[in-house]
C-alpha positions in Angstrom: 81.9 72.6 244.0 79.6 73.1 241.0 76.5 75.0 242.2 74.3 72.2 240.8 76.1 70.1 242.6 75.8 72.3 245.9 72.4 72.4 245.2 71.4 68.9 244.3 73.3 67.6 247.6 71.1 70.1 249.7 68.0 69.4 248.3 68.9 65.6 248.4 70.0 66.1 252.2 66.2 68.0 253.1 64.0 65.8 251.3 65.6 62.9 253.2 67.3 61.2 249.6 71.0 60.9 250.2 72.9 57.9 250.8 71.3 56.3 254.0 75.1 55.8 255.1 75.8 59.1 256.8 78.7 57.7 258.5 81.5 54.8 257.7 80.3 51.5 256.8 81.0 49.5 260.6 84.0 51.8 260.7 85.6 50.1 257.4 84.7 52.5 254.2 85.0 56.2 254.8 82.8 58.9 253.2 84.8 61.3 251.7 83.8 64.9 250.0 85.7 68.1 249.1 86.2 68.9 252.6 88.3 66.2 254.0 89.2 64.1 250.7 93.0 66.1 250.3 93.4 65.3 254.1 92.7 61.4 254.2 94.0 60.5 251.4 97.4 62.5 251.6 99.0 59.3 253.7 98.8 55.7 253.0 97.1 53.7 250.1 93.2 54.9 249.7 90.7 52.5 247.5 87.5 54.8 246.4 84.9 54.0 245.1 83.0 56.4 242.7 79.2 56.6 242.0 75.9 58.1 242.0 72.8 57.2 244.0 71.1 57.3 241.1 73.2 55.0 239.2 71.6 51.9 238.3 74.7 49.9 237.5 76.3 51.6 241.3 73.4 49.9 242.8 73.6 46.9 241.5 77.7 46.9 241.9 76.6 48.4 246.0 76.3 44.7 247.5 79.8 43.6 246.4 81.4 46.7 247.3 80.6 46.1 251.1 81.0 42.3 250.3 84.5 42.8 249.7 85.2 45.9 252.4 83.7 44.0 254.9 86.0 40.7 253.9 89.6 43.3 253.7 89.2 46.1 255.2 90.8 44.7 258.6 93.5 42.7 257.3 94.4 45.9 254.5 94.1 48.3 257.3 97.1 46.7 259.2 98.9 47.3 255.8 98.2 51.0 255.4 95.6 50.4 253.0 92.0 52.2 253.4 88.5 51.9 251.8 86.2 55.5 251.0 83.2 56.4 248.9 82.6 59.4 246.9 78.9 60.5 246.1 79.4 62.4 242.7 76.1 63.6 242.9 77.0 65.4 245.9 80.7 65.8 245.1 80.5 66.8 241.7 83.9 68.8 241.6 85.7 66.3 243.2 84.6 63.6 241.0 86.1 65.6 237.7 89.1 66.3 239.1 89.7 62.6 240.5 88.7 61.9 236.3 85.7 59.8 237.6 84.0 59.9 233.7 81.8 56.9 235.0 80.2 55.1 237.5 80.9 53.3 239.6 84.5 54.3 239.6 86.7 52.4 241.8 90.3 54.4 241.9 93.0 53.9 244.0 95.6 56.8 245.2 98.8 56.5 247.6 100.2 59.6 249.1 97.2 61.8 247.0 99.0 60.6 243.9 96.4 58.4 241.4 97.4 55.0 240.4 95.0 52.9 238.8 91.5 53.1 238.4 88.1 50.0 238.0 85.1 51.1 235.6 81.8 49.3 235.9 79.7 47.0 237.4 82.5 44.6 238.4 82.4 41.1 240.1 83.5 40.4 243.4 86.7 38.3 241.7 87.8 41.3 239.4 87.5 43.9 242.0 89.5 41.9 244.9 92.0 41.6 241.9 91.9 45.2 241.0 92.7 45.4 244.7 95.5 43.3 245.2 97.5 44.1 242.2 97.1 48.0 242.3 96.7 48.6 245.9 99.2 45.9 247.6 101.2 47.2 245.1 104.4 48.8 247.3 102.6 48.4 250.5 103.3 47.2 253.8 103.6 43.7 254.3 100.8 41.3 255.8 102.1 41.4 259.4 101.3 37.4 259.8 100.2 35.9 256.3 101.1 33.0 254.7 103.8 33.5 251.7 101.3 32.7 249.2 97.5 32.9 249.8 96.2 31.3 246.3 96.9 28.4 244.7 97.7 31.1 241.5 99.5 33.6 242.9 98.4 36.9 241.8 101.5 39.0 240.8 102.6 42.8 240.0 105.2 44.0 239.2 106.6 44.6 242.7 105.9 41.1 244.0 106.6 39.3 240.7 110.5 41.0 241.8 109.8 39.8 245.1 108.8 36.1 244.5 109.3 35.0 241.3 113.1 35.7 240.8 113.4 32.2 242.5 112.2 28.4 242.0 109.8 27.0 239.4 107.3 29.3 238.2 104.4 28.5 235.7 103.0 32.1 235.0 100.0 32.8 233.1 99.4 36.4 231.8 95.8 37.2 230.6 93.5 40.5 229.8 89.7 40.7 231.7 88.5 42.1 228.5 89.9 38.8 226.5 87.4 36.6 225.6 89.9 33.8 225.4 91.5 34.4 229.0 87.7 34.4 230.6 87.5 31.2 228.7 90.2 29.3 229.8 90.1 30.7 233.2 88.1 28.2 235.3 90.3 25.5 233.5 93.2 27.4 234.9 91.8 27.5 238.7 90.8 23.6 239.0 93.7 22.6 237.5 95.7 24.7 240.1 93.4 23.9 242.9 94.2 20.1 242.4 98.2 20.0 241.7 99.4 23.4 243.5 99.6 21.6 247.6 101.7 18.5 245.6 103.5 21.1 243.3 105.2 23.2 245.8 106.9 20.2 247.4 109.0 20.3 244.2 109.1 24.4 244.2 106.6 24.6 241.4 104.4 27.7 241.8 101.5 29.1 239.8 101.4 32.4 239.2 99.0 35.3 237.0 100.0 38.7 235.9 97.4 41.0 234.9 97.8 42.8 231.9 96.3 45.0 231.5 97.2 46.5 235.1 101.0 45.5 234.6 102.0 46.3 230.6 105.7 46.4 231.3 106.1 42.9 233.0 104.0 41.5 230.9 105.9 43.1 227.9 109.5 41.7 229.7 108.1 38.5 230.2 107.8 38.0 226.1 104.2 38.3 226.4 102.6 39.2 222.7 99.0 37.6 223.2 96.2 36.4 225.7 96.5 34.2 227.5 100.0 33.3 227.2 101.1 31.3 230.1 105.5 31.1 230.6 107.6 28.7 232.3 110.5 30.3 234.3 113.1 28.9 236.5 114.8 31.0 238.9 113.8 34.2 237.0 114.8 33.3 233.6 112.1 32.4 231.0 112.3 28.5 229.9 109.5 28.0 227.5 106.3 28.8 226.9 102.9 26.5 227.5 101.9 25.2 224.0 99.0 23.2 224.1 95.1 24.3 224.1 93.9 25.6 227.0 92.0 23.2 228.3 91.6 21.2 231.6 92.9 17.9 230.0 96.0 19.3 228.0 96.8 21.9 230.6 96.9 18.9 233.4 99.0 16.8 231.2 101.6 19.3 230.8 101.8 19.8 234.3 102.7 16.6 235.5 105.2 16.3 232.7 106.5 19.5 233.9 106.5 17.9 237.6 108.5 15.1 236.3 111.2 17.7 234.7 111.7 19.5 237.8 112.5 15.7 239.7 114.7 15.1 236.7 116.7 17.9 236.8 116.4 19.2 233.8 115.0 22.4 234.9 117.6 23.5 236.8 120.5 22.3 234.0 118.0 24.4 231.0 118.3 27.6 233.5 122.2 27.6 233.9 122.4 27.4 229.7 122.8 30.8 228.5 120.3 31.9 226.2 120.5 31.8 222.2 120.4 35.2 220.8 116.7 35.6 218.8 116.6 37.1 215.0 113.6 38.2 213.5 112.6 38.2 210.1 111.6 42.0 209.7 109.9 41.2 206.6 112.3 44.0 204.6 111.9 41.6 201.4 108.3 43.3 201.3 110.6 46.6 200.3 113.6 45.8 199.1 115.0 43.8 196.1 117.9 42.4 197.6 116.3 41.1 200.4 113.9 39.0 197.7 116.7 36.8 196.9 117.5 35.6 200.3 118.0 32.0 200.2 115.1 30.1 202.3 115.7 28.9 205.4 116.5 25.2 206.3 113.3 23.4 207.0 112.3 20.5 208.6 110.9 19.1 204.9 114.0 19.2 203.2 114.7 16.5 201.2 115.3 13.4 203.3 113.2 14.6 206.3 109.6 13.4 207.3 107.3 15.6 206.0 105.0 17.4 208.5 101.3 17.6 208.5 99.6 20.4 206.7 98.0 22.7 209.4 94.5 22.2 207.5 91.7 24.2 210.1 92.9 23.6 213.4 97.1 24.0 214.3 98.2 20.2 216.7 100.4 22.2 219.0 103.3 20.1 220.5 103.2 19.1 224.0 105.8 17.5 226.8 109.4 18.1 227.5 110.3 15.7 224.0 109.2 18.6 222.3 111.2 21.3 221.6 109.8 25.1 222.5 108.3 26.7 219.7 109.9 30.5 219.4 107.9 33.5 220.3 106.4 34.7 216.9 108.8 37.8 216.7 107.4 41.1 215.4 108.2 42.3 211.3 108.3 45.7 212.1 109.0 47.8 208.8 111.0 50.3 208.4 109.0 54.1 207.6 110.8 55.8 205.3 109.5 58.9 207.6 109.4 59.5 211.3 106.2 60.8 212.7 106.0 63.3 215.5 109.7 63.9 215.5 109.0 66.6 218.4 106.5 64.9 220.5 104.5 67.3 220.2 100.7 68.5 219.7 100.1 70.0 216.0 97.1 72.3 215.7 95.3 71.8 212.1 93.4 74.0 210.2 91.5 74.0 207.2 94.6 75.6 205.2 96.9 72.7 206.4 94.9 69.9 207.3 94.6 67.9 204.1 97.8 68.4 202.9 99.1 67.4 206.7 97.1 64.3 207.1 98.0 63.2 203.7 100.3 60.7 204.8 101.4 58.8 207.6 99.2 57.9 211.1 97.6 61.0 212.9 96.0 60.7 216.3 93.7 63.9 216.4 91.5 65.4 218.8 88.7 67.3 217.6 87.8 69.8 220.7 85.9 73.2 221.7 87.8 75.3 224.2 85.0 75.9 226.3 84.1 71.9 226.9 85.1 71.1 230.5 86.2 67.2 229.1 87.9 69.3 226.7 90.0 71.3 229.4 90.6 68.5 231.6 92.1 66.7 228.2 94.5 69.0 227.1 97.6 68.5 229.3 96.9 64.4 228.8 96.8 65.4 225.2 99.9 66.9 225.8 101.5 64.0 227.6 100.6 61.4 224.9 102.3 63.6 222.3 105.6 62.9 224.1 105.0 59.6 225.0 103.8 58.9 221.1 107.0 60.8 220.1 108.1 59.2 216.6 105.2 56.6 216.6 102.1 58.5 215.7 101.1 62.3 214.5 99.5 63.8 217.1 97.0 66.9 216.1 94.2 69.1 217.3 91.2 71.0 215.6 89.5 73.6 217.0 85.8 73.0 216.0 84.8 76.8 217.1 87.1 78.0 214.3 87.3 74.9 212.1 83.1 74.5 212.6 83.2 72.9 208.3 86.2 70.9 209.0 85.4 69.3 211.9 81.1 69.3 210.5 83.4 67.0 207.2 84.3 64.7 209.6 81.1 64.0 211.1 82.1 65.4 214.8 78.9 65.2 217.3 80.1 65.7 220.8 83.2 66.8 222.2 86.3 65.8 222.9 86.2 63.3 219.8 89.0 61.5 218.8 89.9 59.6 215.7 93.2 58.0 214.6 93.5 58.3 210.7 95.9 56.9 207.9 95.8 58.4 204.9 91.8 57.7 203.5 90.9 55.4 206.9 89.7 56.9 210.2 89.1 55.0 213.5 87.1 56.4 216.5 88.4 56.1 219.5 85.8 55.4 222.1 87.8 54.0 225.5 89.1 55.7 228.3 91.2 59.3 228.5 93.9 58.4 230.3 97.5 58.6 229.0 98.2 54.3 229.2 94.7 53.5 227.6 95.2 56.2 224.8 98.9 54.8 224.3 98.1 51.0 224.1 95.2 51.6 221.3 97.8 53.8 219.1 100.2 50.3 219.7 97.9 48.2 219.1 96.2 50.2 216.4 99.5 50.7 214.4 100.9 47.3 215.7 103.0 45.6 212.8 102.5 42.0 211.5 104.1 39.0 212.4 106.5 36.6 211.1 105.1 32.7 211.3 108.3 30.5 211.6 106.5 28.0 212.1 102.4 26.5 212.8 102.8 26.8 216.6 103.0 30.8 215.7 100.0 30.9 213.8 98.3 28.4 217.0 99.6 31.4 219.3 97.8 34.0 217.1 94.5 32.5 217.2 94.4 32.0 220.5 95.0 35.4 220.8 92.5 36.9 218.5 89.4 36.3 217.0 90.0 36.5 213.8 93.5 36.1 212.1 94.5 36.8 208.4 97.5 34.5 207.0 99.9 36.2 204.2 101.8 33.2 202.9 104.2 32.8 200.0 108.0 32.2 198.8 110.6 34.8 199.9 112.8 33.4 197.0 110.2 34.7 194.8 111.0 38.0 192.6 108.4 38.2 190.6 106.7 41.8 190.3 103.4 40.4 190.3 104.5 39.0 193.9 106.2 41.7 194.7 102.6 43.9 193.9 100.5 41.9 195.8 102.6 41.9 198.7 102.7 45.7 198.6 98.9 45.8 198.3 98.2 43.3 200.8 100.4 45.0 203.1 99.1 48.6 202.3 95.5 47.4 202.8 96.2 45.6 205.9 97.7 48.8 207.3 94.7 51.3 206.4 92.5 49.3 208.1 94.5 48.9 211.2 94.8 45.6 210.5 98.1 44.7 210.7 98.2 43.2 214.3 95.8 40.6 213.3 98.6 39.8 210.1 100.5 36.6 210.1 103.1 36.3 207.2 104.5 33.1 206.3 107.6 33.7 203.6 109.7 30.5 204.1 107.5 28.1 202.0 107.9 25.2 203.7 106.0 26.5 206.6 104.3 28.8 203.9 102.5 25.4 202.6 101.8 24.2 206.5 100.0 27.4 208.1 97.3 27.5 204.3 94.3 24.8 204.7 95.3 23.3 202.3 99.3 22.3 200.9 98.3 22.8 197.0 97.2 26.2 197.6 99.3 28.4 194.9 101.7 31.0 196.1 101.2 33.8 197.6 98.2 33.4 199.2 95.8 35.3 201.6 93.2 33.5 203.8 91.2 34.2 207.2 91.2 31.8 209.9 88.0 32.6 212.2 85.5 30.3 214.3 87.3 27.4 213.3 87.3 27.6 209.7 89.6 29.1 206.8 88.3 32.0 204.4 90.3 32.0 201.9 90.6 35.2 199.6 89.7 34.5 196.0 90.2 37.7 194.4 93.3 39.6 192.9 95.7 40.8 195.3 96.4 43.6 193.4 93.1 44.7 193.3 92.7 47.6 195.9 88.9 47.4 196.1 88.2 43.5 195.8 91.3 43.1 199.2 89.3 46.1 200.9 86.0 44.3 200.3 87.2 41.1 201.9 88.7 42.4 204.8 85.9 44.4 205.5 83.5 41.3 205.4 86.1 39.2 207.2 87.5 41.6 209.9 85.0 40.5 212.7 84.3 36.9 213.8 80.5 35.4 213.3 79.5 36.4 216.3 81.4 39.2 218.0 80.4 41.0 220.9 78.1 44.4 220.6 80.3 46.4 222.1 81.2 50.6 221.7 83.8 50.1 219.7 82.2 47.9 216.8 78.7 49.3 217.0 79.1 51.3 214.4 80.8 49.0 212.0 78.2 46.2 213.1 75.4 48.3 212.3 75.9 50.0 208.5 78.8 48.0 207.1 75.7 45.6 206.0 72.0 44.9 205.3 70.5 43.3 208.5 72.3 42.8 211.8 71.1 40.1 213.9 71.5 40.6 217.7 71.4 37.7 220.1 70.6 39.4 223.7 71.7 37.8 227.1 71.5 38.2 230.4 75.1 37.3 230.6 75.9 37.8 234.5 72.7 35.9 235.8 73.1 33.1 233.2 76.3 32.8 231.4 76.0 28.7 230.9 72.7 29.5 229.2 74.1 32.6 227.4 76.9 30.2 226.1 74.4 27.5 224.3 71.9 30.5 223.4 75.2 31.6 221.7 76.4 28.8 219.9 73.1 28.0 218.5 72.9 31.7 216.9 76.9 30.8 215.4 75.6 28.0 213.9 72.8 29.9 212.1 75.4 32.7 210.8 77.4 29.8 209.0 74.3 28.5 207.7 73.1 31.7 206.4 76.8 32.1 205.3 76.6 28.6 203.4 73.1 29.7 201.6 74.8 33.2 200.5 77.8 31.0 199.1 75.3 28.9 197.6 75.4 29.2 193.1 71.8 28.4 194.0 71.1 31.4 195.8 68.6 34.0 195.2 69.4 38.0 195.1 66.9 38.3 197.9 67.8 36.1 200.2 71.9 37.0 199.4 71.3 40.3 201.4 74.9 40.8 203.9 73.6 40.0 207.4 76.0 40.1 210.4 75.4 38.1 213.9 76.4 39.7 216.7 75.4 39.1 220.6 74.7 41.8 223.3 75.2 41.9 227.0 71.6 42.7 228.0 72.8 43.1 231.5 75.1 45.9 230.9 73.2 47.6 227.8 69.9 46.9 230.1 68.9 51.1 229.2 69.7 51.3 225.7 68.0 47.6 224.5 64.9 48.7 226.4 64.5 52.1 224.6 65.7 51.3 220.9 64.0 47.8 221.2 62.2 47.5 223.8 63.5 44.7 224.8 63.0 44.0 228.8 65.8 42.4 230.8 63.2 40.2 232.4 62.5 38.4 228.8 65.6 37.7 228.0 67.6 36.0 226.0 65.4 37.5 222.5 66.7 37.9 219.6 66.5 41.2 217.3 66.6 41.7 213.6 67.8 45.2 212.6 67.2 46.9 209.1 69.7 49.7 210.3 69.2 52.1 206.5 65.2 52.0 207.5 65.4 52.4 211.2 63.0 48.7 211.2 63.9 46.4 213.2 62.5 42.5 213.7 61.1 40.7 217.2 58.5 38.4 216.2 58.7 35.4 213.4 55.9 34.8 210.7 53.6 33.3 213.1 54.1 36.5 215.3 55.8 34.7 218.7 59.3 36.0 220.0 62.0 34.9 217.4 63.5 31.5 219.2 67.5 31.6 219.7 67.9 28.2 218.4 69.9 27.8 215.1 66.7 27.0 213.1 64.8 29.7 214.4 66.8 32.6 214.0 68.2 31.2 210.5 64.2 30.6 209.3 63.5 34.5 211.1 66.3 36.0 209.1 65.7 34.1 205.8 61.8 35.7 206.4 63.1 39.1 206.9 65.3 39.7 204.2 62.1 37.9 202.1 59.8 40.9 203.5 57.5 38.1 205.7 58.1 39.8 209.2 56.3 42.3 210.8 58.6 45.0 211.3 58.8 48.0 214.5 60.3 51.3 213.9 62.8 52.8 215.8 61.9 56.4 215.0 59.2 58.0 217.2 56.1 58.5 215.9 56.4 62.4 215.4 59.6 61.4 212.9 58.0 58.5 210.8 54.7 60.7 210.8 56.7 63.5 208.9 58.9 60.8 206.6 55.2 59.2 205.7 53.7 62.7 204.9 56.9 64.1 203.0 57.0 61.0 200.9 52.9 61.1 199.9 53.3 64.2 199.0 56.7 63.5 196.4 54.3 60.4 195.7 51.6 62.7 194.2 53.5 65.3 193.1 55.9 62.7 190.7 52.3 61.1 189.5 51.2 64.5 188.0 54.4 66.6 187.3 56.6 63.6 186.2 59.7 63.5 189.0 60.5 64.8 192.5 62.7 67.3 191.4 60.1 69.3 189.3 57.8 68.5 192.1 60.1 70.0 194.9 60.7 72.7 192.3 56.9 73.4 191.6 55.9 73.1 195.6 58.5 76.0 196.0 56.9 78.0 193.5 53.8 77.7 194.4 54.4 78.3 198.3 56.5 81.5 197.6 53.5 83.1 195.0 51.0 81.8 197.9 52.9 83.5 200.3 53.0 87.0 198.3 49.9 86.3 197.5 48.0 86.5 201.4 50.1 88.9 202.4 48.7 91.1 199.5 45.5 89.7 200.7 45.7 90.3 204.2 46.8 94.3 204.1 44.1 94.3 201.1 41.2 92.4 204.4 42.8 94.8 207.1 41.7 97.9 205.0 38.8 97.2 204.4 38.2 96.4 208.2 39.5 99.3 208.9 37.1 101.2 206.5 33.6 99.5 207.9 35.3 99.9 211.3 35.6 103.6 210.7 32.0 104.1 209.3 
């Protein structure tokens, strides 16, 4: 142990402030330390939670913790399965070596060996999830439970083997961090609630995979997007659920799928051996040959009924009459180098660095030895140039020896790690573990997709926010085509874009996946919040694609979040930031968030406007904040209280001002009028803005630029005045120092007499 930590825990244990839990919760969650944490958890399956007494967010997440250990800790007990506590404060060592970066930490180990971990102030749902799929995973079974405890079954990947290899299984695979799968998901549990006690009379079970916590199943389960939710019939996947996820078009599927299973029809489509797939891998994009490729056969060939134009929303296909759209397959292109042929960790230099990182993807970590994070990294660093082996560069700088190199790239703290292609860097800012660091270099360097058809393009935007839409005529050989497709593509790729790509090059579904069926060939348009941007400018034009994407790349109101808060913040003039209490109000944080939408597309229509003024054309970005989880950081930089929440907050990021009030000085409303009237006002100069400096800072800024004020009035610019103040401080300088000895002699001399 640390000897701060040795110390804090002693001086915590005298003055009567540790934990008031000195022994096991009613027998059910153990206190573990460095003393006896090796023993305990060397046998059977041990659930810990992390924290800090000190925590705010540990407190908070205290209640559920011993909501939930108090609800399993019998029934998991019989099943090998045990509940601890560490206090970090007390335990510091421990906590670094179990990799407990945060608090609270729930992590789970079987046999001493770590297998998953839970960051955060977590609900009671997630965390009994967390549990079940990661801790239930591989252990003993419930001496005298039912078969299936939920209407949705939650599965891993040991008892998806275990269950779902047999009978009729509707499976839906989500992420908790997709916005889409926490939208859907009360949809999801009432329409399982009602149909699940009917359903199983005809073997139809529901079923959800996690994943997040189970990559691989999900990944052999044809998952490429959240939520996806797959049909499969004795193990082998039938179709997938097309329709929007909704109570009414999710319930009418289900008793279609009902009637299919009395039919028969099931069981005959499971005995059919599957059609091999072929993807388009989008080679035309590189090579000539490939360019003259005859289309393929489409469904508005000449004689057929044509079918609708997608315009802004995609009509996905529902029922058994319809027949199931294909998985929109991956164009992966071909790199006419492999990267980290060695799977192994490059150290860069000045001398080499450029010339290295010239080309191709490079993961690098920019570290000092002596940082503990730093240490504790390396042999993950290590494992992740293995794993990445072929995929992405992986480097290392040295900042003690590479101080200018790593001071060019803007380095603050350390470890920092940045994925960069060529010109474009991305920070990495999530967890350090090996499968978190692996699925943002996928998912970072993910390729685009080949639409075969406008269910694709339906599965895409129900996957992401925002989804860009490459569309023209393979048969076309044009080098103008061929140009734009390169810089599309190249642009797309710097900007780690490329996941959120759809390409379209049979033009029959070309025509059907644009807004509109006139649009000229090829084409490039964004499909976010409902509505289709379409790109205007040259595709060849390097800096007009890069502008758009920029502008385009987030939704109109994204979540304020690590990851985007730097983008959010200086990629334009103003940010407006809509702040909610989301976990004690999310009904209210949902209106309070649509309203604030609705004033980004009108503020959008007035910048659009040919009517529009220079002023009130500034770039302004929405984005909403979870007050409840950024509670700390809204109070100091805004100071913003959780108890007045929701408020809105204006942010002039390049002057450090930011907006609270409207013109008549009240809290800016979060209705669409009010914060489109507040915003209009602040970009026109009518609010009164607060500084997020201190006052020591903008004291100096207002001094420093009074005295360039005066010194430009009477010496003509603030060069010369800089120029003349340096002067004139240097001779002054001289000057009462020649004065001073001069003063001290003569002291010296009346002293004497």
């Amino acid at each position: 142990m640390h000897l701060g930590g040795l110390v804090a825990g002693v001086l915590l244990a005298v003055l009567g402030l540790a934990p008031a839990r000195a022994a096991p919760l009613d027998g059910k969650s153990h206190i573990l330390s460095q003393g006896n944490f090796d023993e305990r958890t060397a046998t059977g399956t041990w659930v810990v939670k992390h924290y800090s007494p000190k925590c705010k967010h540990c407190k908070h997440f205290q209640p559920t913790w011993e909501k939930v250990v108090g609800a399993r800790a019998v029934a998991l007990g019989a099943r090998g399965v045990h509940f601890g506590e560490v206090d970090c404060l007390g335990s510091e060592q421990l906590c670094e070596k179990n990799r407990a970066e945060a608090w609270p930490a729930v992590v789970v180990f079987r046999g001493g060996k770590r297998l998953g971990e839970l960051v955060g102030d977590n609900s009671e749902e997630d965390l009994v999830r967390f549990v079940d799929s990661t801790a239930l995973d591989g252990a003993a079974p419930a001496p005298a439970a039912k078969k299936y405890a939920e209407n949705s079954v939650v599965l891993s990947a040991a008892t998806y083997k275990q269950h779902a290899h047999k009978g009729i299984w509707l499976v839906k695979h989500y992420s908790p961090f997709c916005q889409h799968c926490r939208n859907m998901a009360p949809n999801w549990t009432q329409v399982t609630d009602e149909l699940a006690a009917d359903f199983a009379r005809d073997g139809i079970t529901f079923g959800e995979v996690n994943c997040i916590e189970n990559r691989k199943l999900c990944e052999d389960n044809l998952v490429d997007g959240f939520p996806t939710i797959n049909l499969f019939v004795d193990g082998k996947f039938i179709e997938e659920m097309i329709v929007k996820y909704e109570y009414g078009p999710m319930k009418k599927y289900m008793l279609k799928l009902q009637k299919r299973a009395r039919s028969g029809e099931l069981a005959t489509a499971a005995k059919v051996p599957p059609e091999p797939v072929v993807a388009n891998d989008n080679r035309d994009w590189d090579d000539a040959a490939e360019a003259n490729a005859a289309p393929q056969p489409s469904k508005n060939a000449p004689g057929a009924a044509p079918e609708p134009t997608m315009g802004l929303v995609a009509q996905p296909v529902e029922g058994p009459a319809a027949e199931p759209a294909a998985k929109p397959a991956a164009a992966p292109e071909t790199p006419k180098e492999e990267y980290n042929v060695n799977g192994e960790v490059v150290e860069l230099t000045r001398n080499d660095y450029a010339e290295r990182t010239a080309k191709g993807p490079w993961f690098i970590k920019f570290y000092a030895p002596w940082c503990p994070h730093c240490q504790e990294l390396a042999p993950v660093w290590a494992e992740l140039a293995a794993a990445a082996k072929g995929k992405v560069n992986i480097g290392s700088v040295n900042c003690d020896e590479e101080g200018k190199l790593c001071a060019d790239h803007k380095v603050q703290g350390y470890p920092t790690l940045k994925l960069l292609w060529e010109s474009e860097s991305l920070v990495y800012k999530g967890s350090r573990d090996l499968d978190n660091m692996l699925d943002f270099v996928d998912s970072s360097l993910t390729q685009p997709r080949e639409l075969r058809a406008v269910d694709d393009l339906y599965l895409m935007r129900n996957a992401t926010d925002v989804v860009f839409v490459l569309a023209y005529d393979r048969a076309d050989t044009r080098a103008g085509t061929k140009a734009a497709l390169a810089h599309v593509k190249d642009n797309v790729r710097k900007m780690f874009l490329s996941g959120h790509l759809g390409i379209a090059s049979d033009p029959a579904v070309a025509r059907r996946v644009l807004p509109s069926a006139d649009t000229a060939l090829p084409a490039l348009v964004a499909y976010k919040d409902g509505h289709a941007v379409p790109y205007k400018g040259a595709l060849t034009s390097d800096d007009q694609l890069r502008e758009w994407l920029y502008a385009e790349r987030f939704p109109l109101l994204p979540e304020f979040v690590r990851e985007n808060a730097d983008s959010l913040f200086y990629d334009s003039d103003y940010l407006v930031l809509l702040v909610v209490d989301a976990e004690k109000g999310a009904e209210q944080a949902n209106t309070h968030r649509d309203s604030v939408r609705s004033a980004a597309l009108e503020y959008q229509r007035l910048r659009e406007s040919p009517l529009a003024d220079t002023r009130r054309s500034a770039s302004v970005r929405f984005a909403w904040v979870d007050g409840g989880k950024w509670e700390s950081y809204v109070d100091r930089v805004f100071r913003v209280r959780r108890g007045s929440l929701p408020a809105v907050v204006i942010v002039q990021s390049s002057e450090d001002l930011y907006f609270t009030t409207d013109t008549k000085g009240a809290p800016i409303s979060p209705t669409r009028m009010g914060v489109f009237m507040a915003v209009r006002a602040a970009v026109d100069g009518r609010l009164k803005a607060q500084s997020t400096s201190s006052i020591i800072v903008r004291v100096l800024r207002a001094a420093a630029a009074a005295v360039l004020a005066v010194g430009a009035f009477f010496f003509g610019s603030a060069l010369r005045t800089l120029l003349t103040l340096a002067t004139v401080a240097v001779a002054g300088y001289y000057a009462l120092k020649r004065g001073g000895r001069l003063r001290s002699a003569s002291f010296g001399l009346v002293k004497a007499d």
